[in-house]
PDB file as gemmi writes it, atoms N, CA and C in Angstrom:
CRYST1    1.000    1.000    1.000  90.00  90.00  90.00 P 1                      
ATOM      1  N   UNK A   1       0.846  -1.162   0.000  1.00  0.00           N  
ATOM      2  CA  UNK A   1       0.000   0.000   0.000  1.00  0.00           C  
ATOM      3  C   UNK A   1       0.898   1.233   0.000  1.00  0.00           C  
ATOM      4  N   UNK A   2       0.603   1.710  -0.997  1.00  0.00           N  
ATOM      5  CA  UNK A   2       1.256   3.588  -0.983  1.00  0.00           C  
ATOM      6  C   UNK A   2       1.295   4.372   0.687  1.00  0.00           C  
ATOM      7  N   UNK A   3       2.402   4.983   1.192  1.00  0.00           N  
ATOM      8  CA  UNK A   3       2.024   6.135   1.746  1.00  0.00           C  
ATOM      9  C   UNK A   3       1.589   7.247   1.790  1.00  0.00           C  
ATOM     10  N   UNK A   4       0.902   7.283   2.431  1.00  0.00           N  
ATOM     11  CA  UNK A   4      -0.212   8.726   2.233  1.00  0.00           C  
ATOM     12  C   UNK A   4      -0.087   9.768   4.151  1.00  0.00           C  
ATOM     13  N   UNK A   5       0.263  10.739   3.331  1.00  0.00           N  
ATOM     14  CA  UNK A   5       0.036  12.051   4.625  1.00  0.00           C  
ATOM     15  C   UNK A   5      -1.255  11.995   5.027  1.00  0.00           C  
ATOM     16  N   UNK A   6      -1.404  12.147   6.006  1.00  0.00           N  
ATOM     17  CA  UNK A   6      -2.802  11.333   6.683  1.00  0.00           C  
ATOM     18  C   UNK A   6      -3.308  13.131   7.861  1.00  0.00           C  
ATOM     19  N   UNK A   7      -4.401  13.540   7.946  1.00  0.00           N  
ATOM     20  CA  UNK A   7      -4.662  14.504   8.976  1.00  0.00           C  
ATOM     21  C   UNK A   7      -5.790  14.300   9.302  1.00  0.00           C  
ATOM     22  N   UNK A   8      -5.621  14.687  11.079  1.00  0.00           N  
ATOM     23  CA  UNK A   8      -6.931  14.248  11.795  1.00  0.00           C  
ATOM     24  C   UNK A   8      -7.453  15.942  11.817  1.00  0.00           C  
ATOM     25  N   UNK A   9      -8.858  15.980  11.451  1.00  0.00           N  
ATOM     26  CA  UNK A   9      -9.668  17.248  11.373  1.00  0.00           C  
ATOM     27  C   UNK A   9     -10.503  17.311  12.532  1.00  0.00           C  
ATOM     28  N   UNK A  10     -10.470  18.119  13.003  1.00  0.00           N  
ATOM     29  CA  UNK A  10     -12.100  18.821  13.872  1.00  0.00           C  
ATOM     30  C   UNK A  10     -13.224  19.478  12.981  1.00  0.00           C  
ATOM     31  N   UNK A  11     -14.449  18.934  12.459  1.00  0.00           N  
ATOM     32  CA  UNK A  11     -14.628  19.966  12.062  1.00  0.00           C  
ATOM     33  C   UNK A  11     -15.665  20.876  12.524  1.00  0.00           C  
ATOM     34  N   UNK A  12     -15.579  21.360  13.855  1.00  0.00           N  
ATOM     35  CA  UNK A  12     -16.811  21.713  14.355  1.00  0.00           C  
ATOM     36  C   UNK A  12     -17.790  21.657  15.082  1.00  0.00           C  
ATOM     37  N   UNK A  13     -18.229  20.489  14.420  1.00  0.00           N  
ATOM     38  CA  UNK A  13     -19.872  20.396  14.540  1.00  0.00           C  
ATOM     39  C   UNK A  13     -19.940  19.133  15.512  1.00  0.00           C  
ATOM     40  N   UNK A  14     -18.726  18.810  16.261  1.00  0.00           N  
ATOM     41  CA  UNK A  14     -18.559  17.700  17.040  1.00  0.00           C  
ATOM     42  C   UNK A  14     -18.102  16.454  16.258  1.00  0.00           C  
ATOM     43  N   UNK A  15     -17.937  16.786  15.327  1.00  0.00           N  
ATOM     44  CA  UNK A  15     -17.604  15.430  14.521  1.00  0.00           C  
ATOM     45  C   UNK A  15     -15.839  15.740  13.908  1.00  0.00           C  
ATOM     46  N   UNK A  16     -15.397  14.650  14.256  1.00  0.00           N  
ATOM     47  CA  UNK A  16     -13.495  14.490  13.832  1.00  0.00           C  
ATOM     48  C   UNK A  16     -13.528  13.512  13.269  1.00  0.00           C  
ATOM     49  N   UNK A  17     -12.430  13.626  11.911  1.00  0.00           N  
ATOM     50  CA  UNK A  17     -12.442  12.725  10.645  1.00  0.00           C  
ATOM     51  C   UNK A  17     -10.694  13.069  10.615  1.00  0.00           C  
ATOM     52  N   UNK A  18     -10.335  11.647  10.322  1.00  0.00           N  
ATOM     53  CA  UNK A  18      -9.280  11.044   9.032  1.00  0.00           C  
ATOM     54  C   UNK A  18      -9.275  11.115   8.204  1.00  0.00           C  
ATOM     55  N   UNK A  19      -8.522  11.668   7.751  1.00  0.00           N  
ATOM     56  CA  UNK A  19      -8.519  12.041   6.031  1.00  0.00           C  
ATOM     57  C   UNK A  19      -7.403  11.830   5.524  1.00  0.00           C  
ATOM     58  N   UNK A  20      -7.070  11.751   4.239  1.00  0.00           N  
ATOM     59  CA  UNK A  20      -5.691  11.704   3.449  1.00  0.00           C  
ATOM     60  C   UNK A  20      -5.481  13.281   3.252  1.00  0.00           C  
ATOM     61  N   UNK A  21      -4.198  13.514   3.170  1.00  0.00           N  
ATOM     62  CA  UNK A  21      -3.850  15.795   3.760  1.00  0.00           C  
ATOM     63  C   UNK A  21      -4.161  15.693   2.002  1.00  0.00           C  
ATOM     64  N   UNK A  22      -4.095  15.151   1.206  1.00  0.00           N  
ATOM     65  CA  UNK A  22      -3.842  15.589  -0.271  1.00  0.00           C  
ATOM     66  C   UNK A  22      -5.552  15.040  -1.398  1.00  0.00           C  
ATOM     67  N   UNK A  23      -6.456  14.278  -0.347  1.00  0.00           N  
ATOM     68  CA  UNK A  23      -7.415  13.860  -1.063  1.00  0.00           C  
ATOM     69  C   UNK A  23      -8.744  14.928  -1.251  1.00  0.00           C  
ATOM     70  N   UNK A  24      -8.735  16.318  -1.005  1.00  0.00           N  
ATOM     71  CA  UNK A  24      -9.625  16.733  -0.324  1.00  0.00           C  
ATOM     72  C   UNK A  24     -11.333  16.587  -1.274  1.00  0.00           C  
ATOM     73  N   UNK A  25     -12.028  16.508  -0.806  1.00  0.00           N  
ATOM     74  CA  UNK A  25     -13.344  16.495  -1.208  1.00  0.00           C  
ATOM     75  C   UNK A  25     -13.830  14.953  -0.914  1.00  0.00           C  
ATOM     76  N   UNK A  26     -12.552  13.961  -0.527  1.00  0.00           N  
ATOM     77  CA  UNK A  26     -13.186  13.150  -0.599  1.00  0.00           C  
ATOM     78  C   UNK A  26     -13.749  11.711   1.083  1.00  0.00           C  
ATOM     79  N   UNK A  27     -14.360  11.271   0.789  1.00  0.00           N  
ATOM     80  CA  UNK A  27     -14.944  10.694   1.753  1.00  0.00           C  
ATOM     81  C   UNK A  27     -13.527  10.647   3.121  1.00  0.00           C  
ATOM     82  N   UNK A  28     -14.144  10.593   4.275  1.00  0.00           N  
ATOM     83  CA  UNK A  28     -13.361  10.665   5.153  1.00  0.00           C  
ATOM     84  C   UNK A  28     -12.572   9.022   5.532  1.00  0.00           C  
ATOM     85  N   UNK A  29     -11.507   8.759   5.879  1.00  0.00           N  
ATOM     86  CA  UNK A  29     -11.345   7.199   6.774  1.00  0.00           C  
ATOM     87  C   UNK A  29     -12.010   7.120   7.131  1.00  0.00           C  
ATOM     88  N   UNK A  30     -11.949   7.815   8.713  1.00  0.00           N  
ATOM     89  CA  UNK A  30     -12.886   7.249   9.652  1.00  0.00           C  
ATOM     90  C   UNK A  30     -13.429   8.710  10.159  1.00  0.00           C  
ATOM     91  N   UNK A  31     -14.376   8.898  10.604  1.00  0.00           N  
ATOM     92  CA  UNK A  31     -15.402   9.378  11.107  1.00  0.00           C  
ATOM     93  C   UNK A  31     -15.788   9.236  12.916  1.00  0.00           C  
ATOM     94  N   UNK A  32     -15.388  10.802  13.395  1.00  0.00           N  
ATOM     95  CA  UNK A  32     -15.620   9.972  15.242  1.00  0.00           C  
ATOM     96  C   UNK A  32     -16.563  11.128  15.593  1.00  0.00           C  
ATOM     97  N   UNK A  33     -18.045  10.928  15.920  1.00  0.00           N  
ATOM     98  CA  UNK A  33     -19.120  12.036  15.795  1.00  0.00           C  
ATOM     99  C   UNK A  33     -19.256  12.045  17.881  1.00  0.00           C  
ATOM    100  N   UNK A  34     -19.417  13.310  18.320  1.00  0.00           N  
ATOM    101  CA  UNK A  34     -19.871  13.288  19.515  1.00  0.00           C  
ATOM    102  C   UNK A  34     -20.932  14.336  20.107  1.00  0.00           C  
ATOM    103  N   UNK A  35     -21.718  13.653  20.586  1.00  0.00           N  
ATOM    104  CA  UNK A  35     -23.096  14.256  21.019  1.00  0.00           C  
ATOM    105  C   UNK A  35     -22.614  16.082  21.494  1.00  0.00           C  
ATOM    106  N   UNK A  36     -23.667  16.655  21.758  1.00  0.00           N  
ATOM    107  CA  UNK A  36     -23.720  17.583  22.547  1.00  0.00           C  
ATOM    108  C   UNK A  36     -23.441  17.445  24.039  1.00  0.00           C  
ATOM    109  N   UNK A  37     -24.085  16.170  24.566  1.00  0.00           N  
ATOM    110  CA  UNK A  37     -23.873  16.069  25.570  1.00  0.00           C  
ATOM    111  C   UNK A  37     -22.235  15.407  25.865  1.00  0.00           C  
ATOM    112  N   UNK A  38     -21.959  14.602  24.957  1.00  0.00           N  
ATOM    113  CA  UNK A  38     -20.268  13.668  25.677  1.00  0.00           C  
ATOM    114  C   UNK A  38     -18.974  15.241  25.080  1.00  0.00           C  
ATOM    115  N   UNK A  39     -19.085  16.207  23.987  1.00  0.00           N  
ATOM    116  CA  UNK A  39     -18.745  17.211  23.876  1.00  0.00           C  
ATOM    117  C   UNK A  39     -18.668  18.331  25.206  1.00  0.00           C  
ATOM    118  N   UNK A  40     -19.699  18.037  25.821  1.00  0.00           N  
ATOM    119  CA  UNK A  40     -19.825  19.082  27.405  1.00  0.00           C  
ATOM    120  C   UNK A  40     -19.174  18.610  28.303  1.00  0.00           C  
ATOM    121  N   UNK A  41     -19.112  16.822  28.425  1.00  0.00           N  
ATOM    122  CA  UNK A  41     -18.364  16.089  29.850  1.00  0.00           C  
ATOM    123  C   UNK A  41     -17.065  16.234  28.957  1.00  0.00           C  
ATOM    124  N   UNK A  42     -16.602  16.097  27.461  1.00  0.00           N  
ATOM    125  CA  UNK A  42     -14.865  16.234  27.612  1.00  0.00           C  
ATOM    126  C   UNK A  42     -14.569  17.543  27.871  1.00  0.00           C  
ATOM    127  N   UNK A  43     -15.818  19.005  28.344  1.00  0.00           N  
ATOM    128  CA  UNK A  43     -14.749  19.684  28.212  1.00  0.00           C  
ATOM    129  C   UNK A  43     -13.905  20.239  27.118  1.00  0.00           C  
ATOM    130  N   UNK A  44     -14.712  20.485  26.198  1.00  0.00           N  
ATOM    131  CA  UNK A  44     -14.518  20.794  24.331  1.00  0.00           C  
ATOM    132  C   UNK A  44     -12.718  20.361  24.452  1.00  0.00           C  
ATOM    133  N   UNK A  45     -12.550  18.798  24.736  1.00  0.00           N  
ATOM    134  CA  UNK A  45     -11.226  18.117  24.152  1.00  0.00           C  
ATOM    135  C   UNK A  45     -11.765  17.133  23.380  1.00  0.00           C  
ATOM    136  N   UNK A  46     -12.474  17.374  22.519  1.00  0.00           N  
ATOM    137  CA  UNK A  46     -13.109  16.548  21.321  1.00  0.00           C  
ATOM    138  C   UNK A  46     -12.234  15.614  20.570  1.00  0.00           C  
ATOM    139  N   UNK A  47     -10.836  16.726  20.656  1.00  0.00           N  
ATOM    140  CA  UNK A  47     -10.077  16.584  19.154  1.00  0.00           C  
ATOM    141  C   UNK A  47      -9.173  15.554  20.181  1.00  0.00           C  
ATOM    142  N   UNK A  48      -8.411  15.964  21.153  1.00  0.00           N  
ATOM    143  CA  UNK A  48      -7.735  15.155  21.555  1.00  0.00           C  
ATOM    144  C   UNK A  48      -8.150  13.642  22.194  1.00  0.00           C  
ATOM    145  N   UNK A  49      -9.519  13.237  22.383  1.00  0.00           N  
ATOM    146  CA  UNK A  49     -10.030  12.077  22.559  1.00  0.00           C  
ATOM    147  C   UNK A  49     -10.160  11.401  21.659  1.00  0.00           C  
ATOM    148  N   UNK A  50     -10.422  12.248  20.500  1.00  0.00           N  
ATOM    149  CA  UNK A  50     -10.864  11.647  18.826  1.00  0.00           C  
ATOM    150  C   UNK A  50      -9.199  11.120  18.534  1.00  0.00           C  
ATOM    151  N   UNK A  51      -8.376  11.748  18.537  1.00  0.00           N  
ATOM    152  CA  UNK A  51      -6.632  11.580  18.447  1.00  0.00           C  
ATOM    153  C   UNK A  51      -6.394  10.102  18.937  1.00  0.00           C  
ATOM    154  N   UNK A  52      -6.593  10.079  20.736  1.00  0.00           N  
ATOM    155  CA  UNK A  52      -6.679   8.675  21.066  1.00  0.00           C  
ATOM    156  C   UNK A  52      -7.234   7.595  20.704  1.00  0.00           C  
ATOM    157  N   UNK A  53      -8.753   8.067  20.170  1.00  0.00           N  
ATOM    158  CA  UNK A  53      -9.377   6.731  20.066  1.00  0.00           C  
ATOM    159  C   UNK A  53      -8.691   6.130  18.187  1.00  0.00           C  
ATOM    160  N   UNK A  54      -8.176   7.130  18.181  1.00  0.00           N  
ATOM    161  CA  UNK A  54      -7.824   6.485  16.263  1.00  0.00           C  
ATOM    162  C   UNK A  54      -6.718   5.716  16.506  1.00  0.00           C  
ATOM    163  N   UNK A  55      -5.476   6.614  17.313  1.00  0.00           N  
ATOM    164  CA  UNK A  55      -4.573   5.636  17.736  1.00  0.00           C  
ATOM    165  C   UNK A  55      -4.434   4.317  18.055  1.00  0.00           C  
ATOM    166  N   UNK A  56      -5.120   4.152  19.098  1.00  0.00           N  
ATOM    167  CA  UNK A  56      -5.951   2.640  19.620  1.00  0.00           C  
ATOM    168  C   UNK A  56      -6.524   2.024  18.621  1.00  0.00           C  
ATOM    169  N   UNK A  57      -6.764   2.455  17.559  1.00  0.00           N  
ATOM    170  CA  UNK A  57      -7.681   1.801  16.434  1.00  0.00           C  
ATOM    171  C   UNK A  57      -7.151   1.357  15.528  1.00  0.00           C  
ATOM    172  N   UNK A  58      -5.753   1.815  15.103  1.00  0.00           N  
ATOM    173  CA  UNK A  58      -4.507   2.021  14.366  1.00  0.00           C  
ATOM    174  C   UNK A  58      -3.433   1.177  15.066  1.00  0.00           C  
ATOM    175  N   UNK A  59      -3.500   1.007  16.426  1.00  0.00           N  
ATOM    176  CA  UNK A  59      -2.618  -0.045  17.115  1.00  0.00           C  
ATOM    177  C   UNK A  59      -3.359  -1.410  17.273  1.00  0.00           C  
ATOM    178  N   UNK A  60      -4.790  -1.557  17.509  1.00  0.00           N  
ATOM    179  CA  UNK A  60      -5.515  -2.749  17.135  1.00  0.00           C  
ATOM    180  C   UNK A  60      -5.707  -3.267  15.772  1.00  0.00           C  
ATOM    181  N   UNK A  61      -5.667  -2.184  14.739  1.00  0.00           N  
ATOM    182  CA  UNK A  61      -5.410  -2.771  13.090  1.00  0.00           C  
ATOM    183  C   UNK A  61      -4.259  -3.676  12.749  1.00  0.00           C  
ATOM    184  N   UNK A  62      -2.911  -2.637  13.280  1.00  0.00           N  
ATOM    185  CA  UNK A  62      -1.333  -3.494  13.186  1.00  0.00           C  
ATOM    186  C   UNK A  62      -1.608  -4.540  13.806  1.00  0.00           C  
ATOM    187  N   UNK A  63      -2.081  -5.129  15.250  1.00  0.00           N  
ATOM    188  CA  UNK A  63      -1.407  -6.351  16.238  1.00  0.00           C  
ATOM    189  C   UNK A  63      -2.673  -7.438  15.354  1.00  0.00           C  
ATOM    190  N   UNK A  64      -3.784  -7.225  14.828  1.00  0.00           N  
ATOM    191  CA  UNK A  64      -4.896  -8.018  14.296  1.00  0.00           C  
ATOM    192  C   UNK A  64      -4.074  -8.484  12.598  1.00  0.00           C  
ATOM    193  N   UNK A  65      -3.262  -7.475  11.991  1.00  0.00           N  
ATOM    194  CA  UNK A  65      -2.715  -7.552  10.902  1.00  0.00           C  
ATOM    195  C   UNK A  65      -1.331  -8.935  11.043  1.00  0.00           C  
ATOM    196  N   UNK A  66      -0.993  -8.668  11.714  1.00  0.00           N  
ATOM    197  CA  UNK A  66      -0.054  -9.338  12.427  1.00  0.00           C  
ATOM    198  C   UNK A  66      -0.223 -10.779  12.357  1.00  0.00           C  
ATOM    199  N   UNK A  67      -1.421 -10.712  13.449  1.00  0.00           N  
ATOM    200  CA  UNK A  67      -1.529 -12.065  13.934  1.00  0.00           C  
ATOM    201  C   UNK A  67      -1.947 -12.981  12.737  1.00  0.00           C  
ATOM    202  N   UNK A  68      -2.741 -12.023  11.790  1.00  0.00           N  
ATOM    203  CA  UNK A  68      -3.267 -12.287  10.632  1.00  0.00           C  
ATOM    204  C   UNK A  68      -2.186 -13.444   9.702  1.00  0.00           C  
ATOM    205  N   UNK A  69      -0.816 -12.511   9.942  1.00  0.00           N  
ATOM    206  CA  UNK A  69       0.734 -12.921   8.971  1.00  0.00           C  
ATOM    207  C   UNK A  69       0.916 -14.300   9.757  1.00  0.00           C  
ATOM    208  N   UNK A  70       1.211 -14.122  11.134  1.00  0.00           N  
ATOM    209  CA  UNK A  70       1.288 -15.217  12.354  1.00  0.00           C  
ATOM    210  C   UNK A  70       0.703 -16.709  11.700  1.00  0.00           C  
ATOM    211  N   UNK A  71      -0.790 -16.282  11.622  1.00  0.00           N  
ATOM    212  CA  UNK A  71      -1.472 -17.544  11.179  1.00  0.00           C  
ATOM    213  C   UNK A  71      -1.531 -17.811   9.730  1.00  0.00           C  
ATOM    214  N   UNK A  72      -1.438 -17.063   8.914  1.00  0.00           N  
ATOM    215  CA  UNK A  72      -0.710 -17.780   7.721  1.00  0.00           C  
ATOM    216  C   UNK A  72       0.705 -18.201   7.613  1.00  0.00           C  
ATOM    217  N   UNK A  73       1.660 -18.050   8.643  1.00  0.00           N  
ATOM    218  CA  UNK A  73       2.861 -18.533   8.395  1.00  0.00           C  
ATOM    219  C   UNK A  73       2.749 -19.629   9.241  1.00  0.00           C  
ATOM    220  N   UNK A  74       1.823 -20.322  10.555  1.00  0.00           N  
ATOM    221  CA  UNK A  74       2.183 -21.746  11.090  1.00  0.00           C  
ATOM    222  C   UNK A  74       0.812 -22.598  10.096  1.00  0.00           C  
ATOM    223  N   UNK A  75       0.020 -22.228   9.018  1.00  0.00           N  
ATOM    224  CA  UNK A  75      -0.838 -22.695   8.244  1.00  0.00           C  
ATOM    225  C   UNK A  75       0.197 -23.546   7.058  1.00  0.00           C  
ATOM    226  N   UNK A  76       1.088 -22.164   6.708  1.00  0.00           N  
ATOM    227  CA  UNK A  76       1.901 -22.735   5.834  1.00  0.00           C  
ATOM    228  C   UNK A  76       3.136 -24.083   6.079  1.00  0.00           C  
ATOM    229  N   UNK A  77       3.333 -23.763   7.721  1.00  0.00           N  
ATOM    230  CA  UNK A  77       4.744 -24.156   7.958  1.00  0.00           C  
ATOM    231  C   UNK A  77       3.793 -25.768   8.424  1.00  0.00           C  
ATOM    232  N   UNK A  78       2.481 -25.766   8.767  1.00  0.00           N  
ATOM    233  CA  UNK A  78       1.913 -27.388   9.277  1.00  0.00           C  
ATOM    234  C   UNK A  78       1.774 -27.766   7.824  1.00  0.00           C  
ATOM    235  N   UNK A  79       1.453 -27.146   6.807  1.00  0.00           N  
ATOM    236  CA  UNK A  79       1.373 -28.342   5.352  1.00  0.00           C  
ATOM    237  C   UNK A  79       2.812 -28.468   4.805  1.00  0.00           C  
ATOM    238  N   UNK A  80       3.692 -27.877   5.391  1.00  0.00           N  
ATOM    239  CA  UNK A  80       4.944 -28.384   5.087  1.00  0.00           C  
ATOM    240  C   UNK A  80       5.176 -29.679   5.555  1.00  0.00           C  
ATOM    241  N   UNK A  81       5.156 -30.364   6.785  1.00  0.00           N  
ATOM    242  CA  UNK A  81       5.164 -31.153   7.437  1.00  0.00           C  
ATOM    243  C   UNK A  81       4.153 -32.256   7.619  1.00  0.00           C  
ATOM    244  N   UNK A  82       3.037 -32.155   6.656  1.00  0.00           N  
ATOM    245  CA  UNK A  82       2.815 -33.210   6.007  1.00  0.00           C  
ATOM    246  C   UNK A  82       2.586 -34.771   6.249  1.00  0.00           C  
ATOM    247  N   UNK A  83       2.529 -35.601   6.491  1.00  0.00           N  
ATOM    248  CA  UNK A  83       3.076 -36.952   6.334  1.00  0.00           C  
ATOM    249  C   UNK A  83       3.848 -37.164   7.129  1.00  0.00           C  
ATOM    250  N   UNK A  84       4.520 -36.720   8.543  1.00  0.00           N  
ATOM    251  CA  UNK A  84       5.000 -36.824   9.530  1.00  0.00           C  
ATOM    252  C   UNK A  84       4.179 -37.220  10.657  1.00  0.00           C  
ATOM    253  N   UNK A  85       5.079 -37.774  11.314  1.00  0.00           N  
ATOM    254  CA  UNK A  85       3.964 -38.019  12.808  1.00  0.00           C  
ATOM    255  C   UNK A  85       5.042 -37.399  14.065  1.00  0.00           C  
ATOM    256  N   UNK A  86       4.703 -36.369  14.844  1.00  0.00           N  
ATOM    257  CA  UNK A  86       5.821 -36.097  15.829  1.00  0.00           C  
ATOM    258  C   UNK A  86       5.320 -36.329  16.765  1.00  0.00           C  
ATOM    259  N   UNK A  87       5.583 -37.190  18.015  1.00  0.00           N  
ATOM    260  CA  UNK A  87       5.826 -37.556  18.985  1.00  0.00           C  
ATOM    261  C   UNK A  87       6.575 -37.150  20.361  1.00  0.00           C  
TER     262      UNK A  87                                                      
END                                                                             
């Protein structure tokens, strides 16, 4: 996959989006919308909760990607072995 400059937006209206910095007009990644009311308990830190929760989302993508590689490499490495019996 290409690298892409990536920016997290506020825009406002309680809602913070992922975006690619160079795609503009177009649909967002991800999308993190917050009420009027959970906007009043952070304390208008919208942007910096929205920051965390992508992070976390972005560190659960990699370790799920991973495990993903993990289990196609002992999938591959048991039909290697085949016709063996280990004991």
């Amino acid at each position: 996959m290409a690298t892409a400059l990536l920016e997290i937006v506020d825009l406002g209206d309680g809602e913070v989006v992922l975006q690619r910095a160079d795609d503009e007009g177009a649909e967002p990644l991800v999308s993190i919308q917050f009420s009027p009311e959970t906007s009043a308990y952070l304390m208008e830190n919208n942007l910096e909760v929205a920051k965390a929760m992508i992070q976390a989302g972005i560190q659960a993508a990699a370790q799920l990607a991973e495990l993903a590689n993990i289990e196609v490499d002992a999938q591959e490495h048991e039909g290697s072995a085949e016709g063996r019996t280990l004991h």
